[in-house]
KOLKOLTI-108898 format. One record per residue (C-alpha): residue number from 1; residue in one letter; x, z, y. Coordinates in nm, 3 decimals. Each point is the difference from the previous one (the first is absolute). Layout:
N
REC   i aa      xx      zz      yy
REC NUM  A       X       Z       Y
...
END
This chain:
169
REC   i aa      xx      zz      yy
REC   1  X  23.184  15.948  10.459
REC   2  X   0.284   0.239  -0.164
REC   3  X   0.034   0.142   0.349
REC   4  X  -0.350   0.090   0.069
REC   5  X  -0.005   0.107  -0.353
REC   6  X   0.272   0.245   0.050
REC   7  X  -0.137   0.101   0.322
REC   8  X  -0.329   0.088  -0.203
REC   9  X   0.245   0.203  -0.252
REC  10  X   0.184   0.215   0.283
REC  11  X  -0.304   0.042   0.161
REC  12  X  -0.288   0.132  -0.266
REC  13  X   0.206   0.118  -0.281
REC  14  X   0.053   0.343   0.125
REC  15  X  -0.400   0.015   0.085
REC  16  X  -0.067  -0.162  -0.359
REC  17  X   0.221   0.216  -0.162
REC  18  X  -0.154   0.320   0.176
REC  19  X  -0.369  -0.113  -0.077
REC  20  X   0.121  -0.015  -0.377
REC  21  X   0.217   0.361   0.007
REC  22  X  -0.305   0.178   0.122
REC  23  X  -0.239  -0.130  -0.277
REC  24  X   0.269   0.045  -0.278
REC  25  X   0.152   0.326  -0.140
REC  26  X   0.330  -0.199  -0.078
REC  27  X   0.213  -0.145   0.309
REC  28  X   0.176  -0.256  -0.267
REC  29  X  -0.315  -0.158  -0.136
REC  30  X  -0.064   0.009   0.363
REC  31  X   0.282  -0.226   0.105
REC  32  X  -0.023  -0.264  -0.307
REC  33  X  -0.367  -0.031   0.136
REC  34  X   0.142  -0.071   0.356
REC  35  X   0.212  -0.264  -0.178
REC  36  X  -0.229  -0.128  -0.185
REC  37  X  -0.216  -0.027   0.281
REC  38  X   0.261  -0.183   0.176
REC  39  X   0.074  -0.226  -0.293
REC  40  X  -0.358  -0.113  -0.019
REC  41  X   0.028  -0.060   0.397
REC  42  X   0.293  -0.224  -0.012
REC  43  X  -0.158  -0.207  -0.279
REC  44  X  -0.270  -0.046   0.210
REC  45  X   0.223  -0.032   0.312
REC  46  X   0.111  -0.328  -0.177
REC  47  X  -0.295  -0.184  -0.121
REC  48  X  -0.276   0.146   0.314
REC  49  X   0.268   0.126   0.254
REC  50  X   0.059   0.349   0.125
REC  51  X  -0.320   0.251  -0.099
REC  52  X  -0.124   0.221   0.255
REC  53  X   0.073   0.380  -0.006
REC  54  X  -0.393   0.058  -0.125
REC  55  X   0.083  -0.216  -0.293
REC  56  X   0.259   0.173  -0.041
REC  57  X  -0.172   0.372  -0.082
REC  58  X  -0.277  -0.215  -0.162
REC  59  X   0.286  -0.075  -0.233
REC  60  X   0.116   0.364   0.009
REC  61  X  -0.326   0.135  -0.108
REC  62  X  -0.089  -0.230  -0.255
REC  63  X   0.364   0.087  -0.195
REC  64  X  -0.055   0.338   0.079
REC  65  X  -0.350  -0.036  -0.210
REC  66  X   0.142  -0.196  -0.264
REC  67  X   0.301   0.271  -0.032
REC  68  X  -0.282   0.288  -0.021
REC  69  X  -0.181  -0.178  -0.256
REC  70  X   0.316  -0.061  -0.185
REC  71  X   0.102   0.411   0.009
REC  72  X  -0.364   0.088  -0.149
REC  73  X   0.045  -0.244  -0.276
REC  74  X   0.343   0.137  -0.067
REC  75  X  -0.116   0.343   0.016
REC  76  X  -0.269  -0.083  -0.275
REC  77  X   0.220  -0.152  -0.257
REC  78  X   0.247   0.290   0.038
REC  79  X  -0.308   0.258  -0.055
REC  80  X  -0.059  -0.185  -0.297
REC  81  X   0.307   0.091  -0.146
REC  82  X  -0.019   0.275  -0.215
REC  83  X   0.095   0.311   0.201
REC  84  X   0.308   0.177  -0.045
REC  85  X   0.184  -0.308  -0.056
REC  86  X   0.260  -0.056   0.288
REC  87  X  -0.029  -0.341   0.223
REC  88  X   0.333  -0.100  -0.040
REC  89  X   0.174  -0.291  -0.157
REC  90  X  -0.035   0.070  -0.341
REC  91  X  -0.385   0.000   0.108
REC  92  X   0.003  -0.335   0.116
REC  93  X   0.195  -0.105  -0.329
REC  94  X  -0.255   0.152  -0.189
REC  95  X  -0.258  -0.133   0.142
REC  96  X   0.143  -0.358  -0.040
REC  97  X   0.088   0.096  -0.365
REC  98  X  -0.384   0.104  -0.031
REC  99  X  -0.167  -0.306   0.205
REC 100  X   0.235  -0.243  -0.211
REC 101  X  -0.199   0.173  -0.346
REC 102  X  -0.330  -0.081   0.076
REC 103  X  -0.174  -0.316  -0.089
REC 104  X   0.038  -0.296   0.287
REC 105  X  -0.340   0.040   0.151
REC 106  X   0.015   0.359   0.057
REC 107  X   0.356  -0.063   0.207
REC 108  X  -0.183  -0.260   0.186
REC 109  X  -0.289   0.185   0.088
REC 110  X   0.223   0.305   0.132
REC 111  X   0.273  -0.232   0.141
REC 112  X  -0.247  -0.180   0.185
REC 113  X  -0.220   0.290   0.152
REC 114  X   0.333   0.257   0.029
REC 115  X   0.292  -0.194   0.083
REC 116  X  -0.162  -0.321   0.179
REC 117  X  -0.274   0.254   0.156
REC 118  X  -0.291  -0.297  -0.070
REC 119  X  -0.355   0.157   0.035
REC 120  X  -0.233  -0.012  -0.291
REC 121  X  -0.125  -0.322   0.142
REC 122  X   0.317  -0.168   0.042
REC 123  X   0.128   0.107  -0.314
REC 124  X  -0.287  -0.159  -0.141
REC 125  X   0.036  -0.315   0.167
REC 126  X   0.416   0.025  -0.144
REC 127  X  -0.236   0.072  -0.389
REC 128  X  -0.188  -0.256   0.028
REC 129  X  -0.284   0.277  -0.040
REC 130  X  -0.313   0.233   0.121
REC 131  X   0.133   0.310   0.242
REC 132  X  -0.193   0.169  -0.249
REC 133  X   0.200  -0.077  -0.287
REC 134  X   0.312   0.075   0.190
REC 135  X  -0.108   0.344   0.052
REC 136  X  -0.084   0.015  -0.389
REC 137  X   0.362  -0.145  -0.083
REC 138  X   0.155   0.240   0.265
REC 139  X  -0.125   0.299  -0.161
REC 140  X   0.149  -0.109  -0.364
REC 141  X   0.264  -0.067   0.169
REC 142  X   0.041   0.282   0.205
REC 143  X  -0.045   0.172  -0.363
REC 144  X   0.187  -0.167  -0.230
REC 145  X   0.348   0.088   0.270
REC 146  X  -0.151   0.379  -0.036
REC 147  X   0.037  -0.013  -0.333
REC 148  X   0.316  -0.213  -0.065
REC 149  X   0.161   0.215   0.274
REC 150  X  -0.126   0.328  -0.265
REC 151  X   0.189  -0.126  -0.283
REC 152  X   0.383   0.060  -0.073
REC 153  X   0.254  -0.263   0.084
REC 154  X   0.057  -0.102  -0.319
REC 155  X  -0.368  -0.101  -0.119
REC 156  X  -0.096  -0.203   0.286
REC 157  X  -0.075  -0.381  -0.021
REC 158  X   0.331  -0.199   0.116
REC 159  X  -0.088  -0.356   0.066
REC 160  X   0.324  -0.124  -0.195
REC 161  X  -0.064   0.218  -0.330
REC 162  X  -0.147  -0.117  -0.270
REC 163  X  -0.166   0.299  -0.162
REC 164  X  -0.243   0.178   0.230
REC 165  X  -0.259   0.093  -0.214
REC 166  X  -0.259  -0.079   0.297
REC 167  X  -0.190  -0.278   0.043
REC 168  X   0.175  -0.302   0.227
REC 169  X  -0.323  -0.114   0.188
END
């Protein structure tokens, strides 16, 4: 089976690869979708045996979707950081330091639709409530980081501090 497999490899990687270069703008995420492609094949190589080449750029396409779907959402929490402020490391601190001041269910409610990409629906499934009220929580959410992310370093909410002068819950 690790020969075929390998045969597979030598034989459709270039065309998988190519397939995936022309649909992306950058040849690296291009490769570690080849890869990953390939991963998923030999995973499936040992519990179903080899996959056919179709499978293959089934596999391609549907990691090329999830990868586009992944760029838009990152593109829409980095236009919701205030503009002007560079996307560096210190961002990403920041943004930590920020998340980590707001009460629990906001984080969850961002964490869960940002950084696990759940829909509405799933993330209100994970809530244990109405899609509705997700979209409700979301937007306090989404408001509550706006405003934290306003305020000087120094007067923001730290989970370990004692004296916030905000409410808890």
């Amino acid at each position: 089976m690790t020969a075929r497999f390998v045969g597979l490899f030598e034989a459709e990687y270039p065309r998988v690869h190519a397939y995936l270069a022309r649909r992306l703008p950058d040849r690296s995420a291009a490769e570690d979708l080849a890869s990953e492609v390939f991963g998923i094949a030999w995973q499936r190589t040992m519990a179903d045996g080899v996959p056919s080449p179709a499978w293959l750029f089934v596999t391609a396409r549907n990691l090329l979707a999830n990868h586009r779907r992944k760029s838009a959402r990152r593109e829409e929490i980095e236009a919701a950081v205030p503009t002007g402020v560079p996307a560096d490391d210190d961002t990403a601190d920041r943004v930590l330091l920020v998340l980590e001041s707001l009460r629990p269910d906001h984080r969850e409610v961002l964490r869960l639709r940002y950084w696990d990409e759940l829909s509405g629906h799933e993330a209100a499934q994970v809530l244990d409530c109405s899609e509705g009220a997700v979209w409700v929580r979301l937007h306090r959410a989404r408001r509550a980081f706006s405003a934290a992310w306003d305020l000087p370093v120094s007067s923001r909410h730290h989970p370990h501090s004692t004296a916030t002068g905000r409410g808890g819950t």
